[in-house]
Structures are given as structure tokens and as C-alpha cells.
C-alpha positions in Angstrom: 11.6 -19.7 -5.8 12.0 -16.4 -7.5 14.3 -13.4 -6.3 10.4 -11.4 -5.9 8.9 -14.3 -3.4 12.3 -14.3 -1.5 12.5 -10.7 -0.9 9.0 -10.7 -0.2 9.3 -13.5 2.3 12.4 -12.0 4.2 10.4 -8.4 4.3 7.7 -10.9 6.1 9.8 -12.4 8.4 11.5 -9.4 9.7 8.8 -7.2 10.1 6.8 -10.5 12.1 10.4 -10.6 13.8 10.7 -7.4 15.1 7.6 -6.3 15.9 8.1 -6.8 19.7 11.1 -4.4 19.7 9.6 -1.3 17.9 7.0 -0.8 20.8 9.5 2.7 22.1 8.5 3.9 18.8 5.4 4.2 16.2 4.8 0.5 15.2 2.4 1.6 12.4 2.7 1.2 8.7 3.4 4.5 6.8 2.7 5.5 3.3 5.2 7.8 1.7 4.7 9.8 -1.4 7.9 11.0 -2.9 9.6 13.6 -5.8 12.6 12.4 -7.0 15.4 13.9 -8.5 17.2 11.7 -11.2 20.5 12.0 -12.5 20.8 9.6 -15.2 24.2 7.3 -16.2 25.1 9.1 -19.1 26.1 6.0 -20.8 21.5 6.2 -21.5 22.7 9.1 -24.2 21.2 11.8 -22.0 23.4 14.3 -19.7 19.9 16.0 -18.4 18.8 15.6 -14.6 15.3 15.2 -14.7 12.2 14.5 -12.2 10.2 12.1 -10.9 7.9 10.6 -8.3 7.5 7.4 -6.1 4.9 5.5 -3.5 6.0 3.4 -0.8 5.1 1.9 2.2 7.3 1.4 5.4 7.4 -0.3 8.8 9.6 0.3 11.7 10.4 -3.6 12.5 12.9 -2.5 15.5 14.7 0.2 17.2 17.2 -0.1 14.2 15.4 -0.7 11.2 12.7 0.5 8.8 11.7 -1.5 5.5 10.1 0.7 2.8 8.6 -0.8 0.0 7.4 0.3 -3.5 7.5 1.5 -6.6 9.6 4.9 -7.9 9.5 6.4 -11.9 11.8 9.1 -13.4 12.5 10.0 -17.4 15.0 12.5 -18.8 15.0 13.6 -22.0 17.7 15.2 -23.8 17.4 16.1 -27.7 15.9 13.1 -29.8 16.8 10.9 -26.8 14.5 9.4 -24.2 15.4 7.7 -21.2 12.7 6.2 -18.4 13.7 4.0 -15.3 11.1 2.6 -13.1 12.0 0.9 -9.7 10.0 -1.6 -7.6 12.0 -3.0 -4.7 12.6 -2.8 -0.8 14.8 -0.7 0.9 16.0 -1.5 4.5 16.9 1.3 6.3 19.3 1.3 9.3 18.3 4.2 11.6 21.2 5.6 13.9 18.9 7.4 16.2 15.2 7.2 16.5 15.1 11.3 18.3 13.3 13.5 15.8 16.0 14.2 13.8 16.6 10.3 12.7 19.6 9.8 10.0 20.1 6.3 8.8 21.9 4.4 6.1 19.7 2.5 3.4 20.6 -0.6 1.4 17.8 -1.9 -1.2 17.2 -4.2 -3.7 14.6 -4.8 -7.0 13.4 -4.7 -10.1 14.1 -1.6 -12.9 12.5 -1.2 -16.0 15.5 0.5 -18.1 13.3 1.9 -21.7 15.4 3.8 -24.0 14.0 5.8 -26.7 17.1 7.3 -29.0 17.9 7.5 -33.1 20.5 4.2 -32.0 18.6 2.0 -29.6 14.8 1.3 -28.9 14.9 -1.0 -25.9 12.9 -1.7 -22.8 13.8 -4.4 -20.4 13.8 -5.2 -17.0 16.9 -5.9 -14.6 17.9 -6.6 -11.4 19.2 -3.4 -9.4 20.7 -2.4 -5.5 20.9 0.7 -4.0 23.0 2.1 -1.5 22.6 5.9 0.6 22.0 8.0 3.5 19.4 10.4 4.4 17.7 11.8 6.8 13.8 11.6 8.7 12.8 14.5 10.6 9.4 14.2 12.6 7.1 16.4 11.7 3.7 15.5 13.7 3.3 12.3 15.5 1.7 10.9 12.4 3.7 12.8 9.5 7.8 12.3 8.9 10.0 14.1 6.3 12.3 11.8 4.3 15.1 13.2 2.6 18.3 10.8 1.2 20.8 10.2 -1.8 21.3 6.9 -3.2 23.4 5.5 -6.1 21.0 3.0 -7.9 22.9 0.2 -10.1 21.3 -2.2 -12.3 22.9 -5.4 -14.0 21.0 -5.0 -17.5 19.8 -8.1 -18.9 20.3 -7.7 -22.7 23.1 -5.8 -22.1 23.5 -6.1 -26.1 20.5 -3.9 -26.8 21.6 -1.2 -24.2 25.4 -1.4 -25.6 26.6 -1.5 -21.9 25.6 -3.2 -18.7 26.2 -1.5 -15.2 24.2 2.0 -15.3 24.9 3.6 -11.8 21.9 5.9 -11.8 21.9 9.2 -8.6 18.7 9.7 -6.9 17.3 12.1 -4.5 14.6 11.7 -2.8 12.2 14.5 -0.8 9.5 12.6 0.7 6.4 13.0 3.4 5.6 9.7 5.6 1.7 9.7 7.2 1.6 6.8 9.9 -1.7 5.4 9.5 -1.9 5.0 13.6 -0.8 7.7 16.1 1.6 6.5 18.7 
């Protein structure tokens, strides 16, 4: 079995898992649409922090955790070089209070799409990456949450030969609205 069908299967399970604990709070599913600030491993040829956006979806699974899932894109440009990263993974995040100021710890795991565009290297593959951060919810409404967090996002670059390095360690923040599609 592939590392997509595993993660996929252990986002089923806990969510199925812990569905009977996160009755104190709003069991729904939330979308999330995102902006995100990227701050790319200048090892990519480009020293410019650039934007971005991302969709995910999340679901409290317990009084502890959240899983979010989706997909996030930024690109930075910087003279004749172009850089792009695109992330599709899950993100579990560990909430240290569910009041309505909610900080929590996140740990997450994917895919990235690494494409560099430069006079030296034309290259586009995907890798394995994990993240690691904190941040912050804030409830807004019963239905909408603000998001904010920092996370350091690392990849293991397959064709590390083509990129002429192979652990990127890319800085991300994130500023992000969650609806809940069901009111508590």
C-alpha cells in the first residue's frame, strides 16, 4: 500500500475514532480557505518571500485534535529565477484548549511538487515532505474560526541531482477563515 492510501486510511480511522468524544465541541466538517506567506529555502536560487493561497478541510475528531486536509500553492520569483511549491497533505493538530481563543501544535505530512524555473536548473518533481508549527484559532461566529500558524515545511527531494541539494526547509504562514458546514 502506498504512503497516500495509508495516510488516507489513518485520517479515516481517527476521525471514525473519535467522533464520540468531540460531542463538547462542533463535530462538523469545516472548509478553510487560506493566504499564505512563503519564505523560500534559499538553496531554490531565490531570497524573495512571496504569496500564496490554500483549501482545506478539517474535522475536530476529539477534545484534542483536529485533522485538516488539502491542498496549499506558493511561487517566488526573484530575477530570471522561478520557484513554485505545491503541498497536498494532512495536518493533525493538537489543540491545548478548545475556549475561543484555541492555540495548538500541528504536525503534518504529504506530498510537494518542488518546480524550479532558473538559467541553471529546469526541474519539477514531486517529494515527500512534514511539517511542524504552532498557531492559533480564535472563534469568530459559531460557524466561522480564524486560523493563524507558522510552520517549517521540509521535503526529502527525490532527484535530488536535478535540484543540486535535497532537504529544502521551506517557512510558511498561514492566515486562514474556517466556515463549519453545521452550527453547533
Amino acid at each position: 500500500m502506498n504512503n497516500t492510501k495509508k495516510i488516507a486510511l489513518a485520517v479515516a480511522m481517527l476521525c471514525a475514532a473519535g467522533t464520540t468524544l468531540a460531542q463538547e465541541i462542533n463535530p462538523s466538517w469545516y472548509v478553510q480557505g487560506a493566504v499564505v506567506g512563503m519564505d523560500a529555502d534559499e538553496d531554490f536560487g531565490v531570497d524573495h518571500k512571496d504569496w500564496g493561497g490554500g483549501l482545506r478541510f478539517g474535522k475536530p475528531v476529539n477534545q484534542y485534535w483536529d485533522v485538516q486536509m488539502g491542498a496549499t500553492h506558493a511561487r517566488t520569483e526573484a530575477g530570471g529565477n522561478r520557484y513554485r511549491q505545491t503541498l497536498v497533505g494532512v495536518d493533525g493538530l493538537l489543540m491545548l484548549s478548545r475556549k475561543p481563543i484555541r492555540p495548538f501544535i500541528l504536525v503534518g505530512a504529504g506530498v510537494s511538487r518542488d518546480k524550479v524555473d532558473n538559467p541553471v536548473r529546469r526541474v519539477s518533481k514531486n517529494s515527500p515532505y512534514w511539517t511542524a508549527g504552532i498557531g492559533v484559532q480564535a472563534q469568530l461566529t459559531p460557524q466561522l474560526t480564524f486560523q493563524g500558524d507558522i510552520r517549517s515545511v521540509q521535503s526529502n527531494l527525490r532527484h535530488d541531482e536535478l535540484y543540486g541539494f535535497n532537504r529544502p526547509n521551506n517557512k510558511y504562514v498561514t492566515l486562514a477563515l474556517n466556515y463549519a458546514f453545521n452550527p453547533p
